[in-house]
N, C-alpha and C positions, 0 to 999 in steps of 0.2 A: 269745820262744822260737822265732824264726823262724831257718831254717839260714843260718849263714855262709855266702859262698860264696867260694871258693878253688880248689885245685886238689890231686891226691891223685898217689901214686903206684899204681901198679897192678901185681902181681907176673904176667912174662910169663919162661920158661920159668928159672925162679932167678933173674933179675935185675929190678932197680928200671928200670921206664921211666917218664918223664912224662907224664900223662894229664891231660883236664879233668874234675873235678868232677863227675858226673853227676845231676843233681838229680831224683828219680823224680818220679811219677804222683800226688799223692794222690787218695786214694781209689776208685782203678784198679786193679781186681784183676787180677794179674802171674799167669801160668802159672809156673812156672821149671822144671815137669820134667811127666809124664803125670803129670796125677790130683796134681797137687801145686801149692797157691795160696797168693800172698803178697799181700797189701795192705796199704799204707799209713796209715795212719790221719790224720788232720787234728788234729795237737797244736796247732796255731796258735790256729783257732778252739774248738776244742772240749778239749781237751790226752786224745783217742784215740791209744792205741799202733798198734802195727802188729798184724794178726795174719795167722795163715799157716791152713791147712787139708789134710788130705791125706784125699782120697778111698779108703778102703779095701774090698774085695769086698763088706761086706754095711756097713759106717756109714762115719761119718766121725769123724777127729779134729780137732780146735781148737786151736789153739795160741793162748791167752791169753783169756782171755772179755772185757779192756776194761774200760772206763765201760759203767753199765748202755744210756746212750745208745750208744756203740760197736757192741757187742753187737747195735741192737738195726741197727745199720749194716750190718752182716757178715751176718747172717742171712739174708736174700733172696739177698744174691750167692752166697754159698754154695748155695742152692735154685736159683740162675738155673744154676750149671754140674753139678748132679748130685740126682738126687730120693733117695739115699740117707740114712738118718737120720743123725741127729746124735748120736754114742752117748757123746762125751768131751769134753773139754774143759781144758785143762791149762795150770795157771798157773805163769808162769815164776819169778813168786815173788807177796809180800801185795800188793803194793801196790796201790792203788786202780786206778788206769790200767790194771790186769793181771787184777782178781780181784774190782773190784767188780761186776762186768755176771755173776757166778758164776750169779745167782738167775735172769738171763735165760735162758744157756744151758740150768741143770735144769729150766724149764717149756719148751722146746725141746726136752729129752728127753738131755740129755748131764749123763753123773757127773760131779763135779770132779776133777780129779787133780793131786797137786802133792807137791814133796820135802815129808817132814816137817818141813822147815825153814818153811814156809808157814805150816801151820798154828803152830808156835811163836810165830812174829814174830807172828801173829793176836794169837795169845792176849796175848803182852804188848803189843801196840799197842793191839785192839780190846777197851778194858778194862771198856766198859759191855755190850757182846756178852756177855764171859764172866765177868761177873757184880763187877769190879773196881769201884772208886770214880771217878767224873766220869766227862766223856766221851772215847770214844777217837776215832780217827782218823775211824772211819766218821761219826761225828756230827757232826764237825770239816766234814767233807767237804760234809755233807749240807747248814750252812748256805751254802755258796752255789755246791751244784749239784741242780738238781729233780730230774735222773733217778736220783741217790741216794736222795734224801729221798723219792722213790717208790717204790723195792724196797726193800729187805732184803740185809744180807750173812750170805753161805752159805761156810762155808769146805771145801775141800777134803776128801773121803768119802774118798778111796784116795789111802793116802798110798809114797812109797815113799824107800829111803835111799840107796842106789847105783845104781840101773839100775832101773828097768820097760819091758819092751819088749811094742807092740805088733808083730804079723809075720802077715802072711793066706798067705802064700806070694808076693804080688806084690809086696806091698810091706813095708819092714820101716820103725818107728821107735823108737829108743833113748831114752828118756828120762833124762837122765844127772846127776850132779851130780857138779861135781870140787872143791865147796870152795868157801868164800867169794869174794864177788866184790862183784857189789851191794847183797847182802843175804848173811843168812845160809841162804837159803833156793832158792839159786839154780839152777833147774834150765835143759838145753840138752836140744833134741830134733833130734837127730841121724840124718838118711837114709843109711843106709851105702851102700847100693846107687848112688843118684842122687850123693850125695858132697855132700849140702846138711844146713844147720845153720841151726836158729832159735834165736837168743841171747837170747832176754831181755832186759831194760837192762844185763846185761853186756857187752855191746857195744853200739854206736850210732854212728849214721852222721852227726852234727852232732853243736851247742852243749846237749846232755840231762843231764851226767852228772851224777845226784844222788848223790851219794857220803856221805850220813849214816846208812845202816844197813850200811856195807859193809865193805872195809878195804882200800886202795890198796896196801898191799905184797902181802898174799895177791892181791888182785884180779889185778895182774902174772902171779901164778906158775899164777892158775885160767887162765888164757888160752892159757900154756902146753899145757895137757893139751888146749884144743881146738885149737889151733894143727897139733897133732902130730896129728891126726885127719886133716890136711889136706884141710879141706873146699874142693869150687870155686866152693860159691854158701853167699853168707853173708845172712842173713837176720836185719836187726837189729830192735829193739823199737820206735825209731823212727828215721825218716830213710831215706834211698832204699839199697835189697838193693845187692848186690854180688860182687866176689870174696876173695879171700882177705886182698886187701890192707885190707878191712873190717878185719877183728881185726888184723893186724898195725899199723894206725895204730891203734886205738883202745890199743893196749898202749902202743905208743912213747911216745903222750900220757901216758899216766902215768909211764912210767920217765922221761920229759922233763920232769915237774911235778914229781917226788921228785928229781930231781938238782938244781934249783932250789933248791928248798926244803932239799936236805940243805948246799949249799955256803954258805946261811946259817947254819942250823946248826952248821956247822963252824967258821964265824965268827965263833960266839957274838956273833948278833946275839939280840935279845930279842924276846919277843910284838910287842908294837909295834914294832918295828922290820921285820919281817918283813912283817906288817899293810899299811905304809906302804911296803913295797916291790912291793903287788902288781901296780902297773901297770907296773914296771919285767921280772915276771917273765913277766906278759902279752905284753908287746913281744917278748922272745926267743923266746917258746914262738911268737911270730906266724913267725917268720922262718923255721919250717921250715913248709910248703904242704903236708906230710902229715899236721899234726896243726891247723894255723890255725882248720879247723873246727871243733874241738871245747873254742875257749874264746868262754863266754857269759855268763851273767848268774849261775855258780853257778861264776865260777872265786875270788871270794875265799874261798868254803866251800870247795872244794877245796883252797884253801891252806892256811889253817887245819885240814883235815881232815891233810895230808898233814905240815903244822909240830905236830899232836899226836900222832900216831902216831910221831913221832921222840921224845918225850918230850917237845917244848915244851908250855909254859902256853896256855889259850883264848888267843884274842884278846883284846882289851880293849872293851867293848861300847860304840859310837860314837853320839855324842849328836846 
């Protein structure tokens, strides 16, 4: 899960210039505006998101609570730049990476906050939590990571469906959801003032995109609605922040993996056929240096993801 490295473009006054790659910091927390922090997270060794923080008059908010180990990451450095409490914490959607460390944050003193779309996907993933048959994700999880199987999952207390906005007068945050993307649960927390946005794994700055709770044609048109916010600092869930040209290659990649996959289609070629073209679809998608990064160990499920959303058959399951 280590990031390609390549090269991007970089949007500078309307137009496409060529830029190198910029590979951030991990686990070097980034200022990107007053009273506003982003950090990296170490997927490599540990598979921690990224999470962000904004200092507000009397607490503080979170953007994503992590692995309970993550969480327990973020915490000091948060206290090393401001002795304000910790009053939120806001998950960009269920996933583990994003919403298991929930339990750390609330004995740190922060609510959870997340689209209702969160708690959903909980409930039907986390199906021994809320009371379903066998185990769900989180016990999945817990066989082989300890900082799981040490806490407990806490799902989200304050939920909300379109907008919650934090605002002290100094600073303002949108908590926004525009629709599927990653998940079905997918919220963005939007600085209007600074013109900065934390994505979620709706966007991401490498080879991340797990695309099995989501849906690649919405996913395109939710990026739209933040595209058109036209933030200048983009803050993904993992892999190194950026500018705008963050979202706008993470979209191209898809509309570049659906055109692919749809000119098979149109070729009435079959599951297997399709299957067996992935290296072929690999190579082309490498040829453009604004999306080369973001094919990795999860582009045949991506294919498959994107060859059954057109109507095709699964795959054929490889012995």
């Amino acid at each position: 899960m280590n990031p390609l490295r390549g090269s991007v473009l970089v949007l500078a006054l309307g137009a496409l210039v060529a830029a190198p790659f910029v590979q951030g910091e991990v686990n070097v927390v980034e200022k990107v505006a007053t009273d506003v922090y982003f950090h990296e997270g170490d997927i490599g060794r540990f598979g921690h998101c990224n999470n962000g923080w904004i200092v507000f008059n009397d607490y503080v908010l979170v953007i994503d609570a992590n692995f309970p180990s993550g969480a327990q990451v973020i915490l000091p450095k948060i206290k090393a730049v401001t002795d304000k409490p910790i009053r939120f914490a806001f998950d960009t959607h269920h996933h583990g990476d994003h919403a298991y460390g929930n339990e750390v944050m609330h004995e740190a003193g922060a609510t959870i906050v997340g689209h209702a779309g969160v708690l959903a996907e909980m409930k039907r993933h986390e199906t021994n939590y809320f009371g379903g048959k066998g185990p769900g994700r989180w016990e999945d999880a817990a066989k082989n990571r300890k900082d799981v199987a040490a806490s407990k999952l806490r799902p989200p207390s304050v939920l909300f469906d379109k907008q919650l906005t934090f605002d002290d007068g100094t600073h303002r945050v949108e908590l926004l959801h525009f629709g599927v993307a990653h998940t079905h649960g997918d919220g963005w927390a939007w600085l209007p003032n600074e013109r900065i946005v934390f994505t979620g794994d709706a966007c991401v700055n490498g080879p991340y995109n797990y695309t099995g709770d989501g849906n690649l044609h919405e996913w395109v048109k939710t990026i739209d609605h933040v595209i058109a916010l036209k933030p200048l600092k983009v803050c993904p869930a993992h892999g190194p922040s950026g500018g705008p040209e963050v979202l706008a290659n993470q979209q191209l990649y898809f509309k570049s993996l659906l055109s692919e996959v749809r000119q098979l289609k149109d070729a009435g070629k079959t599951a297997s056929e399709v299957q067996a073209a992935a290296d072929v679809i690999k190579e082309s998608l490498r040829k453009n240096d604004r999306i080369a990064i973001y094919i990795g160990q999860y582009i045949n499920a991506q294919i498959e993801k994107a060859w059954t959303e057109m109507g095709g058959a699964a795959f054929p399951v490889q012995q």
